[in-house]
C-alpha positions in Angstrom: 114.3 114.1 89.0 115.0 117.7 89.5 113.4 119.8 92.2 113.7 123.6 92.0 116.2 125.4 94.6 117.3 128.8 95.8 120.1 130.4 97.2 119.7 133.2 100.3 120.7 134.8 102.9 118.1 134.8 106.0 118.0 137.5 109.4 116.8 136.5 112.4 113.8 138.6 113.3 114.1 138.6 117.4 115.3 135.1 117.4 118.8 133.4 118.1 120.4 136.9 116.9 124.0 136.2 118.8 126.6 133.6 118.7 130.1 133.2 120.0 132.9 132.4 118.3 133.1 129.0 119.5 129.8 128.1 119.1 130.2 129.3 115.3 133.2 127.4 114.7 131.0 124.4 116.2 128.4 124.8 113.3 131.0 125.7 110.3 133.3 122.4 111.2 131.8 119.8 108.6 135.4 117.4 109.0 133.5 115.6 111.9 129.9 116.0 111.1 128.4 116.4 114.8 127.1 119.5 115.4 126.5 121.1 111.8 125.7 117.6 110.5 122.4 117.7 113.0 122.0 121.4 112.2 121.9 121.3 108.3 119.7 117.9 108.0 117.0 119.7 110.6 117.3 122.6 108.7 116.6 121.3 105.3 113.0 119.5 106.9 111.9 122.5 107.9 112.5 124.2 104.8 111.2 121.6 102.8 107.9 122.3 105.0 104.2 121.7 102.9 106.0 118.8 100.9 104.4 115.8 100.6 107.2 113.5 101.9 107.9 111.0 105.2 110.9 109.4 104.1 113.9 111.1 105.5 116.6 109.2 103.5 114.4 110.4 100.4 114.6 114.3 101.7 118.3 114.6 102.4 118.8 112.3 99.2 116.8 114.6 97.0 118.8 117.8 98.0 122.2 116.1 98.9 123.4 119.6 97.1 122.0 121.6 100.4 124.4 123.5 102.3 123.8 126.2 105.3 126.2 128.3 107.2 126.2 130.6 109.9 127.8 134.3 108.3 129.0 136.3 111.4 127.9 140.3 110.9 128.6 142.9 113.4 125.7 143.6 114.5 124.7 139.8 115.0 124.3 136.6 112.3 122.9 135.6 109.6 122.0 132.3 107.7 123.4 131.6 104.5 121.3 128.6 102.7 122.0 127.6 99.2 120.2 124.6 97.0 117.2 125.4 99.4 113.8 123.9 98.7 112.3 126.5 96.4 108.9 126.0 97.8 110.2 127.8 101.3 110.6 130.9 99.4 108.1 133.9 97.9 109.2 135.8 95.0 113.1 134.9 95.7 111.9 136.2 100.0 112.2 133.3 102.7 108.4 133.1 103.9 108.7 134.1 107.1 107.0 131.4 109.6 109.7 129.1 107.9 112.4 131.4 108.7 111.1 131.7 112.5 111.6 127.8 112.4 114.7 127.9 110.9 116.4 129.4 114.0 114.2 128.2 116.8 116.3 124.6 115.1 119.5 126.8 115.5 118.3 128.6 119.2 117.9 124.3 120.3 120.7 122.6 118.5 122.9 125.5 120.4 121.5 125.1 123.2 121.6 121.1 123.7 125.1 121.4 122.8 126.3 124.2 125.0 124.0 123.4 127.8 123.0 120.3 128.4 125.0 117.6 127.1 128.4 117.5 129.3 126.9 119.8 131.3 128.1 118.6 135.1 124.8 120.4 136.8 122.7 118.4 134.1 122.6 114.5 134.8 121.8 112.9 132.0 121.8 109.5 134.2 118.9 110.1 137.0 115.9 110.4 136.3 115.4 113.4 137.5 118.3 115.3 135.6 116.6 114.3 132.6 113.6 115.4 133.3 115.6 118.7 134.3 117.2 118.8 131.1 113.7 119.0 129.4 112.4 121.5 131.6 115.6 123.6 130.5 114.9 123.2 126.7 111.4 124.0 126.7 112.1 127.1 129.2 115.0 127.9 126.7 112.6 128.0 123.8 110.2 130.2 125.4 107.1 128.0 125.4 106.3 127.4 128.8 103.9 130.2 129.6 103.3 130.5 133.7 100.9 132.9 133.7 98.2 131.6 132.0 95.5 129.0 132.9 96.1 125.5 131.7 94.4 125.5 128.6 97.1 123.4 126.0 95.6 120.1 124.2 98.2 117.8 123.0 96.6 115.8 119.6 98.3 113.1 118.7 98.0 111.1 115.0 99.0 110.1 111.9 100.3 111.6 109.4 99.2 109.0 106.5 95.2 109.6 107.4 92.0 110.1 105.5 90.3 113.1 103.8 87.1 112.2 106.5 89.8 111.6 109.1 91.5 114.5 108.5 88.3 117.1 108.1 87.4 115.6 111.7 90.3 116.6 113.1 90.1 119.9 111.9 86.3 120.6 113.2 87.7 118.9 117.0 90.1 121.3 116.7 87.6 124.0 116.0 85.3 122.8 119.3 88.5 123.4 121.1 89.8 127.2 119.8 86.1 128.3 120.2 86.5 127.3 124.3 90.2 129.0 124.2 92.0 126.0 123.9 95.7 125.7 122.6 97.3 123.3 120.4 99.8 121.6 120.9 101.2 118.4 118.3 104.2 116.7 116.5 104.4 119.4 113.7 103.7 117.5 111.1 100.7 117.3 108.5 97.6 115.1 108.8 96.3 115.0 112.8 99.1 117.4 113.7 97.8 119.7 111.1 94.3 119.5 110.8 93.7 120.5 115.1 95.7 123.6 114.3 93.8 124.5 111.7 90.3 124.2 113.3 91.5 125.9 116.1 92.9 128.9 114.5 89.1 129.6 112.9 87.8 128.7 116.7 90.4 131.2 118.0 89.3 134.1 115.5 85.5 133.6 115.7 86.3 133.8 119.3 88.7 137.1 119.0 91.7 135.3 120.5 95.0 136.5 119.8 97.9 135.0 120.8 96.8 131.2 120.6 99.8 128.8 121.0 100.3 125.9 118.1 102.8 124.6 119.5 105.4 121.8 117.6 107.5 119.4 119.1 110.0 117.8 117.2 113.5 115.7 117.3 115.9 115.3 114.7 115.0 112.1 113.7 111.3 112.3 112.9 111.5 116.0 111.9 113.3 114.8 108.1 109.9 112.6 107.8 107.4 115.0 109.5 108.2 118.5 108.6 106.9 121.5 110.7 103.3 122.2 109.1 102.6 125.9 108.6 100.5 126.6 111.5 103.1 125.8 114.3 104.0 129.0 115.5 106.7 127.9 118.6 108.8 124.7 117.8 110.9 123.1 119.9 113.4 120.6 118.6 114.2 117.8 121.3 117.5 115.6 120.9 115.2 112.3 121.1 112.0 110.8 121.3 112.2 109.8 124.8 112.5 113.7 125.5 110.7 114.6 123.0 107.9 112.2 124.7 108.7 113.6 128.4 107.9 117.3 126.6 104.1 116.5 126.1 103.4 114.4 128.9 105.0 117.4 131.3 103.7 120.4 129.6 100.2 119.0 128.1 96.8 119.6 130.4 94.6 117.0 128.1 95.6 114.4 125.3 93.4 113.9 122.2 94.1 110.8 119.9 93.2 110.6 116.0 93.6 107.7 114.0 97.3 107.1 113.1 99.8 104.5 112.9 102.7 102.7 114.3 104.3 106.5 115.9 100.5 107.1 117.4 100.7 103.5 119.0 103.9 104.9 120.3 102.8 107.8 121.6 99.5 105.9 123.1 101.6 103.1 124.8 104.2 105.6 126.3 101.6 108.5 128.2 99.4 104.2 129.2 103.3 103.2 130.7 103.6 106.5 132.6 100.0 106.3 134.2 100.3 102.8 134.8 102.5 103.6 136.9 101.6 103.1 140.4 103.2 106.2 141.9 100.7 108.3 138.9 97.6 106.9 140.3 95.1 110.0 141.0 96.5 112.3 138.9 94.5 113.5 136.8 95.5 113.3 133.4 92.2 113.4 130.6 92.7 111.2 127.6 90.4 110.9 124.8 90.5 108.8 121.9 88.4 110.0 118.6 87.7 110.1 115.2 84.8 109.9 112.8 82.1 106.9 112.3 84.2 105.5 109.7 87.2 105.4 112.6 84.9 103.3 115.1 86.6 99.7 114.0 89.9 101.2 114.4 89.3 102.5 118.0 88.1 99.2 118.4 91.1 97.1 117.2 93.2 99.5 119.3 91.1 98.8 122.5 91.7 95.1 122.3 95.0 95.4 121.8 95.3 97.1 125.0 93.4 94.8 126.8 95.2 91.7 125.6 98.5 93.1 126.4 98.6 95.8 129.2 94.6 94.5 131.0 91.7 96.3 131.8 93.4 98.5 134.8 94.6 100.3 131.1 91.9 100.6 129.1 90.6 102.4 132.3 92.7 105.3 131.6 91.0 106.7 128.3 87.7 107.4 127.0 86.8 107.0 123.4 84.2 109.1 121.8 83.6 108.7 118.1 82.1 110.8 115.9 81.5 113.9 118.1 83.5 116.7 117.9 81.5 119.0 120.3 81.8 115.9 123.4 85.3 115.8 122.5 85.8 119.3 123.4 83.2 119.1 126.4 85.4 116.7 127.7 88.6 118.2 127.1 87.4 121.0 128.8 86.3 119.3 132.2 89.6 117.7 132.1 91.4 120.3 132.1 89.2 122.5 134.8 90.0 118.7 137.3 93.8 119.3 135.9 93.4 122.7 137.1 91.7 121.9 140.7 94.1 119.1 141.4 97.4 121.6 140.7 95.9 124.3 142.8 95.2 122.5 145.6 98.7 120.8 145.4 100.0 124.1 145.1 101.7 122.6 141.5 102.8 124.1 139.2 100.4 125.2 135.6 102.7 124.9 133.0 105.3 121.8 133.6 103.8 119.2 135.2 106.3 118.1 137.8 103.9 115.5 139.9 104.1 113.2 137.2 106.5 109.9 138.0 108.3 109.2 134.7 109.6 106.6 134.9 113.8 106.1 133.8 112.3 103.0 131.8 110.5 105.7 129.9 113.6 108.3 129.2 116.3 106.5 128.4 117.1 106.8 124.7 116.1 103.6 122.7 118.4 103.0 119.6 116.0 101.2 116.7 119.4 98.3 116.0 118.4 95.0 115.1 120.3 93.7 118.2 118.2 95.7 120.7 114.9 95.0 118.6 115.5 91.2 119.0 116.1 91.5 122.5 113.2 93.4 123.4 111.4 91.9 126.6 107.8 91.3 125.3 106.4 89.2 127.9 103.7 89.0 130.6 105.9 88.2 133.5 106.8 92.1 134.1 104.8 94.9 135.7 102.5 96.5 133.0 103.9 99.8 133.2 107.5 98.1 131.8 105.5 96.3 129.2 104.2 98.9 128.1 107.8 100.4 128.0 109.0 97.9 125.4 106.4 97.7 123.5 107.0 101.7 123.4 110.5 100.5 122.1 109.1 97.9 119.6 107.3 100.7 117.8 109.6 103.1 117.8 111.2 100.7 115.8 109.2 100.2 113.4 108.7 104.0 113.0 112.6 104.4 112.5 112.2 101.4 110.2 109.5 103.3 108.1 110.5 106.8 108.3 113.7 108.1 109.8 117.3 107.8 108.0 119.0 105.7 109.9 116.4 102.7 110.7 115.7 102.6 106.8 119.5 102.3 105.7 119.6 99.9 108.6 116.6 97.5 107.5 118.1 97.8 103.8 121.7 96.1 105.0 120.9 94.3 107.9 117.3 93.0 107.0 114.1 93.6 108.7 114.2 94.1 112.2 112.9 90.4 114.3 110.0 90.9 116.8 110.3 88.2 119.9 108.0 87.8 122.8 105.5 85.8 124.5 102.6 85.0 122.0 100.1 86.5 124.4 101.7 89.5 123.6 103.0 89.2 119.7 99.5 87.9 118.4 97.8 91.3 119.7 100.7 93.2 118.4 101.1 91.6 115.0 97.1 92.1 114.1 97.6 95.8 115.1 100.4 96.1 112.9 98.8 94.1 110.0 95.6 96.5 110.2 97.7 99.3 110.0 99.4 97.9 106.9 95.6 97.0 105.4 94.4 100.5 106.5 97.6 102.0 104.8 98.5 104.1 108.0 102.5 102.9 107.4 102.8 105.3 104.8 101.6 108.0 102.7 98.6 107.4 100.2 99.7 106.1 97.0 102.9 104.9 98.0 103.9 101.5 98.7 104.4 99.7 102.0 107.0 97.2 102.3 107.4 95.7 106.0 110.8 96.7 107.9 109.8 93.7 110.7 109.0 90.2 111.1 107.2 88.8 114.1 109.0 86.0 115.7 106.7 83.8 117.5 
């Protein structure tokens, strides 16, 4: 099939105007892949942005033809992209929220490369130089914003969702922009849409300008989840774990929508962190919702917590179905206790550095069928580590579903083997097979062919 493509030449507009020689050289050298290899494949997703695709083999298939380089000027740089998704363009004109995203991906590929990886004052190894190194990318990008009351809602969900599902995220959303409320999600459409939208009306009824929708991304989910059209900051992380680290440290309250195996991944990792005993008192407001038709759902993912991680967990979030306006009610006496608690520690608003984050919980998890197998998925650890790999064992399934590399991985090695104690893989496995019923694995219409097998 042929898709429509353009050739152009893009200007910054105020962002990610300079580059030195080297680092140009870095992103024209295509002998080695690396550096322009990561640039040109984030690129294309978010210029393929308002496409209906989650299947990054699929994109970078469909527009092998792509190319983008970096043309020095003298009074700064410009982008040169040719075979281009025609849809990112107006009357031959790059529309101009996709351009903004188009360098903030060349501002943080720059940036990780220059300034973070081999960096000697960065220490990828501790803990705490990783979570230094995500303070520096998000400070890099400009999103942190220190003098402003907490306010930002991280809403995490699917992207494979409903029309009900999705029109009740939208009108949360809306509860939220009408109490001043930011946004802040994984960029892509469905739940990371739908809040953004809501709150964008919420945000104009209410005469507020300058409302944050803030994206955050990583290369290998961005192919599958391109930036929806609302984000106006995006950040591009260089994993998940990071990219994971960036809500948990710069969120004030977590909303859940119905989603699938990447929202499970999402729930398990902030459940790890706070079951953490170091996090115990701080507060930290998460709320699971969705509409009545959602209430089963909620339900299956409730026992699954309880089976596996206990009741201490299911302490940790509320669920409220059906209720947009209690939703927002309780986001927003959340946030005021967030609020309290920093002041009083003397803590900072906007990067939550109290938080114990565990290394368990940052250190990069490669989706191989080798470390899938050996996944330790039994009851004879602390809960916070269990909750750490079964982080891992979704993230695996996600990269098996969506992302490049797992797929091309599951199609010449097989599908990836699921071991563990059956206390823990029965739970698991009826979660997963209700997400497959529920078709949550993939978009509508398209089929779903498992990329595990649950060893027992």
């Amino acid at each position: 099939m042929k898709y429509d493509v353009v050739d152009a030449r893009v200007v910054p507009e105020g962002r990610m105007e300079l580059l030195s020689r080297v680092e140009v050289s870095k992103l024209l050298d295509t002998s080695r892949g690396g550096l322009y290899q990561l640039f040109r494949n984030c690129s294309l997703a978010v210029l393929n942005t308002g496409n209906e695709l989650d299947d990054g083999k699929e994109l970078l298939e469909r527009y092998r033809s792509f190319d983008i380089r970096v043309v020095p000027e003298e009074r700064g740089i410009q982008l040169e992209v040719k075979g281009a998704p025609a849809t990112a363009f107006v009357d031959g004109q790059m529309i101009k929220g996709i351009g903004e995203h188009l360098f903030a991906v060349l501002r943080d590929v720059v940036y990780v490369s220059d300034e973070i990886k081999g960096n000697p004052a960065i220490d990828l190894e501790s803990s705490a130089g990783i979570t230094n190194a995500v303070f520096h990318i998000l400070r890099n990008a400009n999103i942190l914003r220190p003098l402003t009351d907490p306010k930002l809602v991280v809403c995490w969900g699917g992207h494979s969702i409903s029309r009900s599902e999705y029109d009740y995220t939208k009108l949360v959303g809306y509860q939220l922009g009408l109490r001043g409320l930011d946004i802040c999600t994984g960029c892509g459409p469905g739940a990371m849409k739908g809040p953004m939208k809501g709150a964008t009306i919420g945000h104009a009824k209410q005469r507020i300008r300058g409302g944050q929708y803030l994206g955050i991304s990583e290369p290998g989910i961005i192919a599958a989840e391109s930036p929806n059209p609302i984000v106006n900051d995006l950040v591009i992380m260089p994993d998940i774990e990071k990219r994971l680290e960036a809500f948990v440290r710069t969120g004030h309250a977590f909303v859940i929508f119905p989603g699938g195996v990447g929202t499970a991944e999402e729930f398990l990792y902030v459940l790890g962190v706070l079951l953490h005993p170091d996090n115990a008192g701080i507060p930290f407001p998460l709320i699971l919702t969705g509409p009545a038709e959602a209430k089963d759902y909620f339900a299956e993912i409730d026992s699954f917590v309880a089976a596996t991680l206990g009741p201490q967990a299911r302490k940790l979030y509320q669920i409220i179905v059906n209720d947009p306006v209690a939703v927002a009610r309780a986001v927003q006496t959340g946030v005021e206790q967030v609020a309290q608690f920093r002041t009083g520690r003397g803590d900072a608003y906007y990067f939550n550095w109290a938080l114990t984050v565990d290394r368990e919980f940052q250190a990069p998890f490669a989706a191989t069928h080798a470390n899938m197998r050996n996944l330790n998925l039994g009851k004879d650890q602390d809960r916070h580590q269990l909750a750490a790999n079964l982080r891992r064992a979704f993230s695996g399934v996600v990269a098996g579903n969506v992302k490049d590399e797992g797929i091309r991985a599951v199609e010449q090695h097989g599908d990836f083997e699921i071991r563990g104690d059956a206390g823990v893989l029965n739970p698991l496995d009826s979660l997963l097979g209700s997400f497959v019923a529920q078709q949550r694995m993939k978009l509508p219409g398209k089929t779903y062919k498992p990329c595990y097998r649950i060893i027992k």
